[in-house]
TIROKE-412051 format. One record per residue (C-alpha): x, y, z. Coordinates in steps of 0.02 Angstrom, whole numbers, plus 50000, padded with zeros to 5 digits. Example, Ala and Ser with C-alpha at 12.3 -4.5 7.8 and 13.67 -1.06 7.14 Angstrom:
REM residues 2
506154977550390/506844994750357/
This chain:
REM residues 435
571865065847885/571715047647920/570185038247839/569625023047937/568575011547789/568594999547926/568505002448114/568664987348255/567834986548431/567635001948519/568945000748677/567455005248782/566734987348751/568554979048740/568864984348927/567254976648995/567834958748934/569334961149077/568244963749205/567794944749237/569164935049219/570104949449343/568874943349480/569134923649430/571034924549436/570894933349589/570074917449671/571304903849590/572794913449662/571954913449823/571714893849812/573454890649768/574304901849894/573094893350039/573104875649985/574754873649886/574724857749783/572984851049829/572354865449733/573444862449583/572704845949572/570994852649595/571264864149460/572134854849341/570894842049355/569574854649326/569984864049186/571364851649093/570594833249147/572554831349218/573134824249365/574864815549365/575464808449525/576814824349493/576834837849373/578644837549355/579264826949218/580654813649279/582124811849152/581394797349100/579834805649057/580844819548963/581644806448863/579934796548818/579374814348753/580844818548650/580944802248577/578874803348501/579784819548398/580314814948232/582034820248167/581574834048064/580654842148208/581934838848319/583294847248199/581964860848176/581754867548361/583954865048353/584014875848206/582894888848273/583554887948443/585384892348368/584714908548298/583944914748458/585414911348562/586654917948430/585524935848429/585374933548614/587284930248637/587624947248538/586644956448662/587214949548797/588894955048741/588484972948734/588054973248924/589554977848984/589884981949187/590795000049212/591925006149341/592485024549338/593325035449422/591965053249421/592995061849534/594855060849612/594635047949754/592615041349706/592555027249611/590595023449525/590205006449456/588894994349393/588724975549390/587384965649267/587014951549382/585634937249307/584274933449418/584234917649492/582634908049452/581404909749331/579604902549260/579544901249091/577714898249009/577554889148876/575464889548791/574774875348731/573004875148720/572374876048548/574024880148458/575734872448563/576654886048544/578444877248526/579444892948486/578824899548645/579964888248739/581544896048637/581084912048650/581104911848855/582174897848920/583714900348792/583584917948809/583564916349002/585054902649003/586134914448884/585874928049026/586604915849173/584934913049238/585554895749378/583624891949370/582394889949244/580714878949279/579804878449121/577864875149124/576824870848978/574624863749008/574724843348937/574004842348780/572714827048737/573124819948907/574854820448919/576484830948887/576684839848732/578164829348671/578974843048526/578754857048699/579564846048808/581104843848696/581054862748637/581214864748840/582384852648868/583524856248732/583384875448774/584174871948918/582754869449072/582984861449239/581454858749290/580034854649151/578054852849240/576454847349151/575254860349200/574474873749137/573744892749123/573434901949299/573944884349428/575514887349312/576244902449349/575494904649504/576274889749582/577894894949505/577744911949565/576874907649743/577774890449777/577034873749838/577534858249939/578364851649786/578884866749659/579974879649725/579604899149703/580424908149570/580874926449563/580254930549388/578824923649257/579194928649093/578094920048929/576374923748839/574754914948884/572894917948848/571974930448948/571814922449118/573934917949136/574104934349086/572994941849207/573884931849340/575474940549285/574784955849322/574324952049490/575744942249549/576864956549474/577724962949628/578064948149719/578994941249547/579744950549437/578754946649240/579444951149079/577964962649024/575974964649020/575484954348896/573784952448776/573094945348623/574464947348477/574344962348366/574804965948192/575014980348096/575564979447908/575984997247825/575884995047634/576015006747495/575765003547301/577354994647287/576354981547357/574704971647327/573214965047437/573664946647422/575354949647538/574544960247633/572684950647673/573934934447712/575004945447830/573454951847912/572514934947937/574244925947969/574294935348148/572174936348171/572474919048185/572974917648382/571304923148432/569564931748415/570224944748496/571994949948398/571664966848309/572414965148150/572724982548063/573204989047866/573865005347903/574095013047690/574135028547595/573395019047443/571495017047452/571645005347310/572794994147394/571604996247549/570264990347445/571174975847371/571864969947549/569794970247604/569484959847444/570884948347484/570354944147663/568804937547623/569284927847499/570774920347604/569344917447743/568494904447612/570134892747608/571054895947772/570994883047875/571104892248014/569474905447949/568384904248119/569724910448224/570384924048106/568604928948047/568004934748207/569744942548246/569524953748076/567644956248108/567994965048273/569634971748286/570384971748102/570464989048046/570864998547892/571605016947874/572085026047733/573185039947746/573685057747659/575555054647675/576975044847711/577335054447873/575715053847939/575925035347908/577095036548044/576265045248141/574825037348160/575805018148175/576745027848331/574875030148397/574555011148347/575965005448467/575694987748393/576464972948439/577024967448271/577694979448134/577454974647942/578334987247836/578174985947650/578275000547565/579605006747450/580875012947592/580345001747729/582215010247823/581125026647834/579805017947945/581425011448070/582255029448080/580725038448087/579645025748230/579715023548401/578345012048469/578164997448431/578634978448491/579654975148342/579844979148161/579884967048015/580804977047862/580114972647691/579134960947598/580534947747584/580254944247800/578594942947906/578104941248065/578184923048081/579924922848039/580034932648204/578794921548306/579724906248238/581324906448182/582264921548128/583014922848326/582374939948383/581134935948542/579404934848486/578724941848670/578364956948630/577164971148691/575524974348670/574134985348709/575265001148670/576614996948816/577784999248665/577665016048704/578725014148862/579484996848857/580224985148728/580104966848695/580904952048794/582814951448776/584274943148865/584284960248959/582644956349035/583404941649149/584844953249196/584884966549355/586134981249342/586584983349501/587744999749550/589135001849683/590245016649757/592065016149858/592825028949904/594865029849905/595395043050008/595075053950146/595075070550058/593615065549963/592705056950079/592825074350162/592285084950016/590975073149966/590185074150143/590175092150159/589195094449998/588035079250080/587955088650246/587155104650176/586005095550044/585355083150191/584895098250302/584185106950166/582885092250165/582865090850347/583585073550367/584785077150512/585285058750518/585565056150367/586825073950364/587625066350519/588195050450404/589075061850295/589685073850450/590475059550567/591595058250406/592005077650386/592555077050558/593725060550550/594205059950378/594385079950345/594895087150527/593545098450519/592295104450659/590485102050621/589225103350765/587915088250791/586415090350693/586965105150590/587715107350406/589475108350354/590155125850323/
């Protein structure tokens, strides 16, 4: 049975923090979809102190920005940016549109069609999150997408210059200076001067995406987003140094990031707990990832290697550590979770950063049900049907006949009737079945 030596935050008390910034986003929407851009200057000024003449960047801005970014970086964001759209080319190449023929005469297809505009978030509040811009606007410009507007808040009163050329060189059209909820709701609402987009894909803090949630229906959004989790699963092949810094390496978004060791050694346990605290006494980042492992960092030791996995397919988390002696066991034997980092030679950040799998992944257990963002994400499958002759126009529509009256949709069995009687020569009374 699993032993917790540490537990987090009950979800009870979790839950309750929702509550108000629900009711808050509620109102900004409102202000935005009434007053259009006078209300993203009103809020921009409020809660970022910014308010450009425009929030779109002119190419001459873009170019100002890029040009503050020193070489290195600049080669950086290229290099990274190569390995997301090589993985995202590869997927895009296994979405493939069918056509086949599933009876003599009925033809059955499907066509993968990109959507055609979409608002990419970029966060930049405490941490600019640079990879962020890879990880949506390359991925959505491998997929076809003929629009992508790109939105990250300014950053000490102006535009993040490394975002603005991760943006740029990812490929975006349209790059604005604004930030959280005025952000996507303007992108996903429209105002005098930005155009509406059909889908809002990217990670934010609480508030952008609470916003998601709500908007979701009148856009399309890549998935329900919160705080980033981590889960490392260790055995003794392993020690507490790796697995504290993996731990406090991901506690380090936010207070609120659970950040779990999931082991069947309690000496290793121990020696992780150890190791925290005394990585909490030199990293830099310590506030942050302190209250993060003081509420939701959790500990659990387990009998066996199978109820390892089956209490990480409970977990759901975001972000998958393996390091154990068959990490491969963990990837045949799982199936929730956002994504899996295989052995103690890779990590997480690789993943947020660099490595070119998409770091937007899910959280709060939707890895139950969904997966990550992918190049699939910004792509529709959309089906079709023909039908070649009359003969099985004729057959099809007596078997449609029967099963629409056996519903009691009379219309709908006259659609396939009408076509019985031209196509097949048969008689078939108005408003009855086939024979």
């Amino acid at each position: 049975m699993a032993n917790y030596l540490k537990r987090g935050k009950p979800q009870s008390e979790r839950d309750e923090d929702n509550a108000e910034v629900r009711q808050i986003v509620e109102g900004l929407l409102r202000e935005i979809e009434q007053n259009g851009d006078s209300a993203l200057r009103e809020l921009s000024t409020r809660f970022d102190n910014w308010s450009p003449e425009t929030f779109l960047l002119s190419e001459q801005e873009i170019e100002h920005a890029i040009s503050q970014v020193s070489k290195r970086d600049l080669d950086d964001i290229r290099f990274a940016q190569e390995q997301v759209r090589r993985f995202a080319e590869h997927q895009k190449a296994a979405l493939t549109d069918i056509e086949v023929e599933t009876l003599p005469g009925v033809v059955l297809g499907h066509r993968n069609i990109p959507v055609n505009s979409v608002g990419c978030y970029v966060p930049g509040g405490k941490y600019p999150m640079v990879a962020s811009a890879h990880m949506s606007v390359v991925t959505a410009r491998v997929a076809g997408v003929k629009r992508v507007i790109a939105s990250a808040p300014p950053f000490e009163g102006g535009p993040h210059p490394a975002i603005v050329a991760a943006m740029h060189l990812g490929g975006a059209h349209e790059i604005l200076v604004l930030g959280g909820t005025q952000a996507v709701g303007a992108m996903a609402l429209g105002t005098e001067s930005i155009k509406a987009v059909d889908m809002l894909v990217g990670p934010g803090n609480a508030f952008v995406a609470e916003a998601k949630r709500q908007l979701y229906g009148r856009v399309g959004i890549d998935l329900f987003a919160g705080p980033t989790e981590t889960l490392v699963i260790a055995d003794d092949s392993v020690d507490g140094e790796l697995c504290a810094t993996d731990l406090l390496g991901q506690a380090e978004h936010g207070p609120t990031s659970p950040a779990i060791l999931l082991t069947n050694s309690e000496q290793l346990a121990k020696d992780t707990m150890f190791e925290v605290e005394r990585l909490l006494k030199i990293l830099p980042t310590a506030e942050i990832a302190r209250a993060a492992w003081e509420n939701y960092g959790e500990v659990i030791v387990c009998d066996s290697i199978d109820e390892m996995v089956e209490q990480a397919d409970l977990i759901a988390s975001e972000h998958v550590q393996v390091m154990t002696k068959d990490p491969d066991y963990f990837l045949e034997h799982m199936s929730n979770y956002g994504a899996l980092f295989l052995g103690e030679r890779t990590n997480v950040s690789y993943g947020d950063k660099v490595i070119g799998t998409n770091h937007t992944l899910p959280t709060r257990k939707a890895g139950r049900y969904t997966g990550g963002l992918w190049v699939g994400k910004f792509i529709k499958t959309h089906t079709y049907q023909r039908v070649l002759t009359d003969e099985a126009s004729a057959m099809v529509g007596e078997y449609c006949s029967r099963l629409c009256m056996l519903e009691g949709f009379v219309g709908h069995a006259e659609q396939a009737n009408i076509r019985v009687r031209r196509f097949g020569g048969k008689e078939v009374a108005y408003g009855t079945a086939a024979p």
